[in-house]
Every structure is written in structure tokens, then in C-alpha cells.
SETI-66529 format. One record per residue (C-alpha): residue in one letter; residue number from 1; x, y, z. Coordinates in steps of 0.1 Angstrom, whole numbers, plus 5000, padded with zeros to 4 digits. Layout:
// SETI-66529
{site a,NUM,{X,Y,Z}} ...
// end
This chain:
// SETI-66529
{site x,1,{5000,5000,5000}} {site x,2,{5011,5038,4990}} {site x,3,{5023,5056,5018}} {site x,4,{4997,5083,5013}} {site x,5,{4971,5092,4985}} {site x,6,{4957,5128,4974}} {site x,7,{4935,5144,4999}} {site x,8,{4903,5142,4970}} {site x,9,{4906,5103,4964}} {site x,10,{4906,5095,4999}} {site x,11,{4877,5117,5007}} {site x,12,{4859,5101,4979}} {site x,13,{4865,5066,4996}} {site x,14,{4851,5074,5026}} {site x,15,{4820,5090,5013}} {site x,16,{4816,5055,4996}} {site x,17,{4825,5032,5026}} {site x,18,{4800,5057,5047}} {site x,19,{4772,5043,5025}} {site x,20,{4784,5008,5028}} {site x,21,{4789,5012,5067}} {site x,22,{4765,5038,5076}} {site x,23,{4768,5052,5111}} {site x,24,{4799,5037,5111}} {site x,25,{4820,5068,5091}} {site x,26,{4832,5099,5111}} {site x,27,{4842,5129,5094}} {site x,28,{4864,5156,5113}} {site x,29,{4845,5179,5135}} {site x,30,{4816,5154,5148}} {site x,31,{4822,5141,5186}} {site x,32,{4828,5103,5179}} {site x,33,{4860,5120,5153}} {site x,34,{4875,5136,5180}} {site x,35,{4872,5108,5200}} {site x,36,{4882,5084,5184}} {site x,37,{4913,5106,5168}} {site x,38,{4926,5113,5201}} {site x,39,{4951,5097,5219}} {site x,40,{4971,5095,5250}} {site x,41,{4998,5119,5237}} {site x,42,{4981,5140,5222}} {site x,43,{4951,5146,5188}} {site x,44,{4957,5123,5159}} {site x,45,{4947,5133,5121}} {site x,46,{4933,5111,5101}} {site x,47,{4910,5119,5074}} {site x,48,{4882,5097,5088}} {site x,49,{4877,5075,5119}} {site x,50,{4860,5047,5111}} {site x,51,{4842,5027,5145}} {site x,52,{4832,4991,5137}} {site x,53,{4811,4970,5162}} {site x,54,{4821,4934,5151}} {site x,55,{4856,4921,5134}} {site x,56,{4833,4915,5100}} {site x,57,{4827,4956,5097}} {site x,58,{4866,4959,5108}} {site x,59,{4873,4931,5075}} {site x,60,{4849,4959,5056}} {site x,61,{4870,4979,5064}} {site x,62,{4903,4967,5056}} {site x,63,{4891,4952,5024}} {site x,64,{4873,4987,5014}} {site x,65,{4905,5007,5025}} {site x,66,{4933,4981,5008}} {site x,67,{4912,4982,4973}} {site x,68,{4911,5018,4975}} {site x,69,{4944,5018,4985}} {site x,70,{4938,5045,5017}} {site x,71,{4966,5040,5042}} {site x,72,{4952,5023,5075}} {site x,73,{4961,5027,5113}} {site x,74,{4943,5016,5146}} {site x,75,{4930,5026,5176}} {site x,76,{4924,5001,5202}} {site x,77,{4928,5019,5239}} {site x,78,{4946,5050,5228}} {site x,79,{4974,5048,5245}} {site x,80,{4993,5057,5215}} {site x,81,{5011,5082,5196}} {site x,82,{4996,5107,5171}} {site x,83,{5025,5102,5142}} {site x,84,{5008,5065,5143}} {site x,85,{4975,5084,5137}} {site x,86,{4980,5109,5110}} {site x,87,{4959,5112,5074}} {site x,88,{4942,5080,5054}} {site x,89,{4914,5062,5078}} {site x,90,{4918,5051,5114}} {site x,91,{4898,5022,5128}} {site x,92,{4888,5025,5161}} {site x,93,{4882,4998,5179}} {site x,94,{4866,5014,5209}} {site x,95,{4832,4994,5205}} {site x,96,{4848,4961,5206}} {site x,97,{4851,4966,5245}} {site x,98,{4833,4931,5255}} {site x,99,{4842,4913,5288}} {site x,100,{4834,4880,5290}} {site x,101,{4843,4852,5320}} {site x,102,{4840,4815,5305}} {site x,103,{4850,4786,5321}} {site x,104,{4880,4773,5334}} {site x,105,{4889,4805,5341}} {site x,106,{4892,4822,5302}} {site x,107,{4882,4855,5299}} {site x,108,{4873,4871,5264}} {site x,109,{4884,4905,5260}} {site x,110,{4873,4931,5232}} {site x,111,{4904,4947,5217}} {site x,112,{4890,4981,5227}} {site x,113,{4884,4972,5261}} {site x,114,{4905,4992,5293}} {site x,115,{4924,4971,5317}} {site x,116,{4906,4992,5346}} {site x,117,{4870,4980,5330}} {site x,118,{4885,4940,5326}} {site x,119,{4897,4941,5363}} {site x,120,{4866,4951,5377}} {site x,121,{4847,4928,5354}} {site x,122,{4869,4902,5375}} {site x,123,{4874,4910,5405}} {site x,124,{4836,4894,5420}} {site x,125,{4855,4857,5405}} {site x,126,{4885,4860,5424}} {site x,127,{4903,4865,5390}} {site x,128,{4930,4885,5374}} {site x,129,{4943,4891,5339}} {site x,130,{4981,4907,5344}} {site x,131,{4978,4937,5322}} {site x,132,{4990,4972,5324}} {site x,133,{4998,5000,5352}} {site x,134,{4971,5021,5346}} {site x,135,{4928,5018,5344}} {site x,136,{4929,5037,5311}} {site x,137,{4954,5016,5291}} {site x,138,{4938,4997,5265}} {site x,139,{4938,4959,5258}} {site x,140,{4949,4957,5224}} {site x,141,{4977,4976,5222}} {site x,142,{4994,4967,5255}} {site x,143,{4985,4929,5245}} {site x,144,{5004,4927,5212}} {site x,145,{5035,4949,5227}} {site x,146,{5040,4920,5256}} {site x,147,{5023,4937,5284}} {site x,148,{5048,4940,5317}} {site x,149,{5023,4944,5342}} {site x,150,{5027,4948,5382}} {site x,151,{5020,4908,5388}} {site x,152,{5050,4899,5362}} {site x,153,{5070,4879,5385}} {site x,154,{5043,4856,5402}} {site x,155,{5019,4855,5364}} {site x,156,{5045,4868,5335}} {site x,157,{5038,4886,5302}} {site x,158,{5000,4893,5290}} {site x,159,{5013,4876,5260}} {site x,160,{5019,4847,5282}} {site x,161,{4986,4841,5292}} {site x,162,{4971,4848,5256}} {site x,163,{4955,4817,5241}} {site x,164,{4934,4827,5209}} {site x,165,{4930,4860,5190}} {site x,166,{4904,4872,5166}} {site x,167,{4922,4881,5140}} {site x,168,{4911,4907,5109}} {site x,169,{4939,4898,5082}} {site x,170,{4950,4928,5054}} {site x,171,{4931,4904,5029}} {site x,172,{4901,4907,5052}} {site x,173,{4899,4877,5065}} {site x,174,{4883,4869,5100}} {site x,175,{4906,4844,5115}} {site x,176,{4906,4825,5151}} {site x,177,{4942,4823,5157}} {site x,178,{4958,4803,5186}} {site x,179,{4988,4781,5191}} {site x,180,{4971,4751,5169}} {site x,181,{4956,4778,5145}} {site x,182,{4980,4796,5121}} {site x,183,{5006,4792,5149}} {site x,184,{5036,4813,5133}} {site x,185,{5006,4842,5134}} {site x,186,{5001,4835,5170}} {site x,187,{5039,4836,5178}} {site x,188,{5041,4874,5158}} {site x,189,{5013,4890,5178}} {site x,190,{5025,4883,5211}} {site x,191,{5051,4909,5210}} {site x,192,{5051,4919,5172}} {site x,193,{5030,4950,5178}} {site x,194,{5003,4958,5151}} {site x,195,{5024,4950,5121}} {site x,196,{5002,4917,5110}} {site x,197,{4962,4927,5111}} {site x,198,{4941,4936,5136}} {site x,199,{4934,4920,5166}} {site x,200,{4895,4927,5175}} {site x,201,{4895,4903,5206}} {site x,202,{4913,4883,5231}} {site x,203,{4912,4848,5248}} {site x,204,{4935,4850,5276}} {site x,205,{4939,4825,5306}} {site x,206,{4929,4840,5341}} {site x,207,{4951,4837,5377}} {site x,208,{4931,4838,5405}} {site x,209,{4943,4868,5425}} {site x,210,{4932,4866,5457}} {site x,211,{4952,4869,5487}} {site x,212,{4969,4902,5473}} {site x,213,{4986,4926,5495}} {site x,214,{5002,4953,5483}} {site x,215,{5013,4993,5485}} {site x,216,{5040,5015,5487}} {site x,217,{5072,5027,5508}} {site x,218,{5088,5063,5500}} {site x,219,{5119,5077,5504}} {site x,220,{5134,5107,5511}} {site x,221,{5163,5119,5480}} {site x,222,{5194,5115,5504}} {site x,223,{5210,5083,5491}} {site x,224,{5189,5071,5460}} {site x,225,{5218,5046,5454}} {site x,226,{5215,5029,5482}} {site x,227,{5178,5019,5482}} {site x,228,{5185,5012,5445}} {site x,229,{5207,4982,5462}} {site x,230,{5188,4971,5491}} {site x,231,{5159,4967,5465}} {site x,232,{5180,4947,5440}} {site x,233,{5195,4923,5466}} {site x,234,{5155,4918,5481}} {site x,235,{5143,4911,5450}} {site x,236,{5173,4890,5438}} {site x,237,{5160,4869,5470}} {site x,238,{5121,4867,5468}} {site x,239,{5101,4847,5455}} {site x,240,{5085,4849,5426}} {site x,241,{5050,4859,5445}} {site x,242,{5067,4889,5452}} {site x,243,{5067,4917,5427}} {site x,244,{5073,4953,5427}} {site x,245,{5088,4984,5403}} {site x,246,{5114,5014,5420}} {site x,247,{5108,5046,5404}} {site x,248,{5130,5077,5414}} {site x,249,{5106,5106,5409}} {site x,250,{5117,5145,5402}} {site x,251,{5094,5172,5419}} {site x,252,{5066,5174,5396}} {site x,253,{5034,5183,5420}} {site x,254,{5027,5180,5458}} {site x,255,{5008,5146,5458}} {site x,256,{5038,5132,5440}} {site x,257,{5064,5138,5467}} {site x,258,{5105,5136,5449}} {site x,259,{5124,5107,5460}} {site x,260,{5124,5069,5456}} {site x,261,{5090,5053,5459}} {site x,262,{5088,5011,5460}} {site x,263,{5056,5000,5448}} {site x,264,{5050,4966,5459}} {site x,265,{5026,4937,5453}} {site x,266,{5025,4902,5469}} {site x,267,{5004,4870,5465}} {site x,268,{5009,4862,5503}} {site x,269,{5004,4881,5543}} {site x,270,{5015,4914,5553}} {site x,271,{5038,4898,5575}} {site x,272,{5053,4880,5549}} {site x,273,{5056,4914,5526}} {site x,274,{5069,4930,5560}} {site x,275,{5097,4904,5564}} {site x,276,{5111,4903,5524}} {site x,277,{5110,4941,5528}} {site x,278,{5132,4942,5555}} {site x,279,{5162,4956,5542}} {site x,280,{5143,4982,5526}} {site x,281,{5121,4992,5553}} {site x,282,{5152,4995,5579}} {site x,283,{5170,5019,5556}} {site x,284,{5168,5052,5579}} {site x,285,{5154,5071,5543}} {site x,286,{5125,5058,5548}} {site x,287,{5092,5084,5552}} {site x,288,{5062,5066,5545}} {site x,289,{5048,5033,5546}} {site x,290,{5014,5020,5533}} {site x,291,{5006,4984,5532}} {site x,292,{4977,4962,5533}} {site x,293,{4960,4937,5519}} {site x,294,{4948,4949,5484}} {site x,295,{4924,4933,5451}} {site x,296,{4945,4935,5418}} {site x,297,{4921,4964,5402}} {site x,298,{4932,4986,5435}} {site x,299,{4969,4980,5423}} {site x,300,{4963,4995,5389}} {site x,301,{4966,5034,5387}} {site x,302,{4945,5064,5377}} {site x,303,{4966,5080,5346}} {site x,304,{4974,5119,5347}} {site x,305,{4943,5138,5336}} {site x,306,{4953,5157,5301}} {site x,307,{4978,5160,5277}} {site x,308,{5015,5160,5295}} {site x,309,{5029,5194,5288}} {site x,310,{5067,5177,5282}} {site x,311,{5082,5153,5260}} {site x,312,{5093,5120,5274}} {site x,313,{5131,5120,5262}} {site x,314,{5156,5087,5277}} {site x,315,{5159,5052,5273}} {site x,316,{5148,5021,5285}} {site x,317,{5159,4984,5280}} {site x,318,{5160,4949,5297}} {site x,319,{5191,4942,5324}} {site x,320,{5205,4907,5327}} {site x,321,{5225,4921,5355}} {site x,322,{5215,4942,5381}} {site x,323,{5252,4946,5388}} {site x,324,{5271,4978,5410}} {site x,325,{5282,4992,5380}} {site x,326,{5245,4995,5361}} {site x,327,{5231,5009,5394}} {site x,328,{5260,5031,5399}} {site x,329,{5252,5045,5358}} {site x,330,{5212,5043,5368}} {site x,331,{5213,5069,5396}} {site x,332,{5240,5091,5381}} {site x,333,{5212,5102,5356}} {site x,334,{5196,5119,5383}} {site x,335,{5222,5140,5387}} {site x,336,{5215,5163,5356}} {site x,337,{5197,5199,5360}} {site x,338,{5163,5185,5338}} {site x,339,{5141,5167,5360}} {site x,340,{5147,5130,5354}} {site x,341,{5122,5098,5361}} {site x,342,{5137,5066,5368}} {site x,343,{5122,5030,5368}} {site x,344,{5130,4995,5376}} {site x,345,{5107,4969,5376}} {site x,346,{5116,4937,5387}} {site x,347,{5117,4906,5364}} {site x,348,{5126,4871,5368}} {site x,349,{5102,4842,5378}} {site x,350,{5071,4836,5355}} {site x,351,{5086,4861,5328}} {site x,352,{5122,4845,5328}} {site x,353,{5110,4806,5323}} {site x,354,{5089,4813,5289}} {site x,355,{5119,4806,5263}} {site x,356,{5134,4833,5244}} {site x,357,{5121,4822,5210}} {site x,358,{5084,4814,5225}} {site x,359,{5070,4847,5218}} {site x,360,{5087,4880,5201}} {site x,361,{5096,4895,5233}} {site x,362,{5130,4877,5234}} {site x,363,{5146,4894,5260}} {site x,364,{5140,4866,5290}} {site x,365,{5167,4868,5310}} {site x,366,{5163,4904,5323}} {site x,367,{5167,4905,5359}} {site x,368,{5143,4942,5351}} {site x,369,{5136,4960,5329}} {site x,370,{5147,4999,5335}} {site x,371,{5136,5036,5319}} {site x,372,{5152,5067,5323}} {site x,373,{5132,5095,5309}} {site x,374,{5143,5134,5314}} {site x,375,{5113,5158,5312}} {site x,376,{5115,5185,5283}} {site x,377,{5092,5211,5276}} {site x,378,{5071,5206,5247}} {site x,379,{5086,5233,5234}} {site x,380,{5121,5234,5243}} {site x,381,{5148,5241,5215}} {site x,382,{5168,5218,5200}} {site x,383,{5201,5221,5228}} {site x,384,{5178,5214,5252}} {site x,385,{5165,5181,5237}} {site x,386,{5201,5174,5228}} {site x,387,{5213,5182,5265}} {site x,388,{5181,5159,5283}} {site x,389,{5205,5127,5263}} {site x,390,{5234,5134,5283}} {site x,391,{5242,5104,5307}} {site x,392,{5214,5081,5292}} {site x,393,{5236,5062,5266}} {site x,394,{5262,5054,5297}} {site x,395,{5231,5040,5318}} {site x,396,{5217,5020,5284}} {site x,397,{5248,5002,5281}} {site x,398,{5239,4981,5309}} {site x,399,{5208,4965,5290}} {site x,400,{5200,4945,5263}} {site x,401,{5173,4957,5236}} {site x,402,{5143,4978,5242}} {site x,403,{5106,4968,5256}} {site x,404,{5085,4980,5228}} {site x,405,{5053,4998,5249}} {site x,406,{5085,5018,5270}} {site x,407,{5094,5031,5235}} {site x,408,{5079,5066,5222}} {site x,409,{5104,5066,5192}} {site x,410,{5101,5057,5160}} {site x,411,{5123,5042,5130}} {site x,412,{5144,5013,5115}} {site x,413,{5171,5016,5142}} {site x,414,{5148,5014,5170}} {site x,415,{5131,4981,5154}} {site x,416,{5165,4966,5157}} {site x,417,{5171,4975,5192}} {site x,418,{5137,4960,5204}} {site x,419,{5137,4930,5184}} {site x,420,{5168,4906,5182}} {site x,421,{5182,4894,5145}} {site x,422,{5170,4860,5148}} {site x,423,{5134,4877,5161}} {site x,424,{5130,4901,5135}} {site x,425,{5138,4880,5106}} {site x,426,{5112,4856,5118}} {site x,427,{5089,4886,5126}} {site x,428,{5095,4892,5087}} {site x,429,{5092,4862,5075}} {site x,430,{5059,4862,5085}} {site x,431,{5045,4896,5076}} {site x,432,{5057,4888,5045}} {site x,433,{5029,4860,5047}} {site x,434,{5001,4876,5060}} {site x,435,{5007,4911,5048}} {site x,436,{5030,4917,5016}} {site x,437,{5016,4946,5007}} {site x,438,{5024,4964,5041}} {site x,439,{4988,4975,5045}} {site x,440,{5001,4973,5087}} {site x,441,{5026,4999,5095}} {site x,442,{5025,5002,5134}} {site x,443,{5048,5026,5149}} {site x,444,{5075,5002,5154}} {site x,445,{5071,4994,5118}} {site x,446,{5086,4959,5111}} {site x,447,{5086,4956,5067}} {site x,448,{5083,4925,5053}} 
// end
């Protein structure tokens, strides 16, 4: 497919697909438009947002939009990027938001669904899907980027709990797609991103979640670098019931207090929590301490409210050494004048015994995965962008490729860091089975 076509032919198509789909069309200016051309980051521009309400209008669709050769991207939660949203027709897949507990604890998920919604659909069955940090994120795009959620240790990847998709091919085929099913499909869309089709709903496998307790501990900014160690030798010790992410926060508002802040989950007592925290909790940096037993929806976060007034610039990638060198180059990003954010979530367990060529998130032997992100204005001149790098690089040479849904950058380069060789080529070889033409260009655009 063209990478664009003249403004006139691709307003033509859609006033032709709007009489084969009617109600279905948006033009710009109408409510469900700007809905449904919005995203997390910002307003998206597409000529037309298209809003199905069953995978055979999405094959409509696609088969409408490929003959007519009108560039296609989708929407699922949006949680993505507006450069992924820009001209030709978007589909949004904000209708497909069905929840649905069958037996033997599977749960079918719409594609357009929010984690916040499945959690609470859930929680009255004792059950939990391990999905994404916040209520807002949306199911399809976290699924097909691997989803590192706050249960990642004790019930691994989303990806790894995936068992079927429906599946809308770029020949418009509706397709149930599993691990008997079109199984090199399966293998690409459990960490391939949007590159293949569209995914308009999910079968994934269930935990039982009960028995959660969970919360937080702060610190105050005198020694960052040493809570960074206490919590890599705790969690180099716990079990894999014991989960938890360290972020190093700048002073962005009063309710977000600067310093380290552990947020911790664990399938077991408060006593138990109390006891693997030790080390942590004895460190005399300490200011705040808030544990109790919690349900899986209550660990899940309420994102900021409107459009961040910075862009996110850093790094992120998967450690397979938490060593004191790479903590050393962590914390010495935060010694720069732009505020800085720093993250390390925990890996290991359930994420680190799925083999490396099971799905296309590769990267298994990361002890965590970390991100560095310096805060620059939206506005802020060149220099400054250039400037918010300095440090990052030393701090990335501790990891090993990217984590796709931690990665706000585009391009060829950045494909090759988040995917290995051996991962990509496969990755290729089968969009260059399912979708030749490149209908599919998802931000991390993987050609065939």
C-alpha cells in the first residue's frame, strides 16, 4: 500500500465506505472524530475514523481501505502516539470493549476494552488478567506489545497468558488464531505490535488473584543509590510471589512527593511482605509506609488527567545484570539539571521461564527492565532536547534491547534494538505471509 494518496481520492472513499457502513464513518468535526482521533499523547489526524462494532465491519473495512488503496492505522485503547495516527482512515476499535468470563477461568476481552474496565469485570470471580499500570490503558495495544504488568514475576507477560485471538487479516479475513491455528501468526502477535492485522479480541487465561497485598514505601532523595541496592538484593532473594517496580521521581506536583517510591505487590500476608522488605524498610530514608491487603484492580493506577505538557526524552531496555556498575550508571542520571524519572521493575520468575524464541519479546533473561526519561518542555529548543541525552547512553549500556510499549520513538534503528536478529527475521518472515503489501505499518514498523 502507497504511503499516502491525494486528499480528494481518499475523501471520495470514505464517502463511499460511509454508504456501505452507515453510522459507522466519522468525518472531522463530529464528537465520535475527535474521540476516536485522540490519543494518550496527544490529537491524531486522520482523514476519517471509522468505529466498527464486530471484526466483519473491521474486514469491511480493511478490504474497502486496501482496494482503494487509503493507508490504515488503529485505535484500540489509545494509548498511543499521534504520528501513528496521522491522514488515510483510522479504525477505532473502541466498541469492541466486551468482557466475558468462560470457564475454566478464560476470559474474552474486546480489543478496545480498558484494563481498569476487565479488572473490575473480574474481580467478583477472584480473578486476574496481568495487564497494564494504569485503568485507562487499552487491551489491544498493550497485548500485542507484551504487556509488563505489576503481577509479572508471580503470572508473566500478558502475551503469556494469551491463548486465541480474533484476528482481521490485510486480505480481510476473520481468523481465530491460537497456538494450533496459524501458529507462526500466534507467535508474531505476542510481541510483534500491530504489524500483522488487527486483533479485535482476546482469549486470555485467568490467575486467581486473591490473597493480594500490596502498597508502597517512599523515600526521602538522600541516598537514592542505596535503596537502588537494598531493593536489587531483596528482590534477587524473593520469591516469585513477590513483585514490585522502584521509580526515582523529580518534583513534579505535591501529591507526588520527589524521592524513591517502591511499589510493591505480593500474592501472600502482610507479615510475609513485611519480612522480604526488611532491608528496605530499615534503611533510615524511609518516610512513608502503606501496606495492606489489596484486590488486583486497587493496584492499577489512575493516569494523569490531560495532555502531558513535556516530552518524554531517555531510554529504556532489559538488564540481565542488576550489577554495581549498572546501578551506579542508573542513579547518576539523576544528577542532571532536567528533572529526570527513573524506573526499575523487577523481572525474573514467570517472565524469565517462557523461552526466548516462544513469543517475540526475546529478551527473557532480564533480571528488570529499567527507563530513564528526562522531562523536556514541549517546546524546548533543539540544545535542550540534545542536552536531556546526556548520561542516558552510559546508563543503556547496561541493558539489552528495548521493551517496545516503553518506546515513544520511531524508525528502523529502533526496530532493531527492540527485536533481536533471529526475532525480527522471523517477525518478517511472517508479515511477509500475512501482509505483503504492508497494509500494517505500526509505529515500530517491522517491513516484510
Amino acid at each position: 500500500m502507497s504511503a499516502a494518496r491525494p486528499r480528494l481520492t481518499v475523501m471520495s472513499f470514505v464517502t463511499e465506505l460511509s454508504e456501505r457502513m452507515p453510522q459507522r464513518v466519522h468525518a472531522p468535526g463530529t464528537p465520535e472524530y475527535e474521540a476516536g482521533a485522540h490519543v494518550f499523547a496527544g490529537q491524531g489526524t486522520p482523514d476519517a475514523v471509522v468505529r466498527p462494532t464486530s471484526a466483519t465491519e473491521v474486514a469491511e473495512a480493511v478490504r474497502s481501505a486496501v482496494a482503494a488503496d487509503v493507508p490504515l492505522t488503529v485505535r484500540s485503547g489509545g494509548h498511543g502516539s499521534p504520528p501513528a495516527a496521522a491522514g488515510g482512515v483510522m479504525i477505532d476499535l473502541s466498541a469492541l470493549s466486551s468482557i466475558e468470563v468462560a470457564g475454566d477461568g478464560l476470559v474474552h476481552v474486546g480489543a478496545g476494552a480498558h484494563w481498569g474496565d476487565v479488572a473490575a469485570t473480574l474481580a467478583p470471580h477472584g480473578l486476574g488478567v496481568t495487564s497494564g499500570d494504569t485503568r485507562d490503558v487499552g487491551v489491544g495495544g498493550l497485548t500485542l506489545g507484551g504487556g509488563i504488568g505489576w503481577l509479572v514475576r508471580t503470572h508473566g507477560l500478558t502475551i503469556d497468558i494469551l491463548r486465541r485471538v480474533e484476528f482481521v487479516t490485510a486480505a480481510g479475513e476473520v481468523l481465530e488464531v491460537d497456538a494450533e491455528s496459524h501458529p507462526d501468526l500466534f507467535w508474531a502477535v505476542r510481541g510483534g505490535g500491530g504489524n500483522f492485522g488487527v486483533a479485535t479480541r482476546f482469549t486470555y487465561q485467568a490467575a486467581h488473584v486473591e490473597g493480594l497485598v500490596g502498597g508502597r514505601v517512599m523515600f526521602d532523595q538522600s541516598d537514592a543509590r542505596a535503596v537502588l541496592g537494598a531493593w536489587r538484593d531483596v528482590m534477587r532473594d524473593g520469591p516469585d510471589e513477590l513483585n514490585s517496580t522502584l521509580m526515582v521521581m523529580p518534583p513534579l506536583m505535591p501529591e507526588m512527593p520527589a524521592g524513591p517510591q517502591l511499589v510493591v505487590a505480593l500474592q501472600g500476608s502482610e507479615e510475609e511482605l513485611r519480612h522480604l522488605l526488611r532491608p528496605l524498610l530499615s534503611l533510615p530514608s524511609v518516610t512513608h509506609v502503606s501496606l495492606a491487603p489489596v484486590g488486583y484492580g486497587d493496584l492499577l493506577e489512575d493516569a494523569p488527567p490531560g495532555e502531558p505538557p513535556f516530552e518524554l526524552v531517555g531510554g529504556n531496555g532489559f538488564v540481565p545484570d542488576l550489577s554495581d556498575a549498572a546501578l551506579d550508571a542508573f542513579a547518576a542520571t539523576l544528577d542532571h539539571e532536567i528533572h529526570t524519572m527513573l524506573l526499575l521493575r523487577a523481572l525474573g520468575g514467570a517472565f524469565s521461564r517462557v523461552p526466548a524464541d516462544a513469543t517475540a519479546v526475546a529478551q527473557r533473561d532480564g533480571q528488570a527492565l529499567v527507563a530513564v526519561n528526562r522531562l523536556v518542555p514541549a517546546d524546548a529548543a533543539p540544545e535542550a532536547v540534545a542536552a536531556a541525552h546526556e548520561g542516558i547512553d552510559a546508563a543503556m549500556a547496561f541493558t539489552n534491547g528495548r521493551y517496545s510499549n516503553f518506546t515513544p520513538e520511531f524508525g528502523a534503528d529502533i526496530v532493531t534494538e527492540i527485536f533481536p536478529p533471529e526475532t525480527l527475521e522471523r517477525l518478517r518472515a511472517v508479515k511477509r505471509e500475512v501482509d505483503p503489501r504492508d497494509v500494517f505499518r505500526a509505529s515500530h514498523h517491522i517491513t516484510p
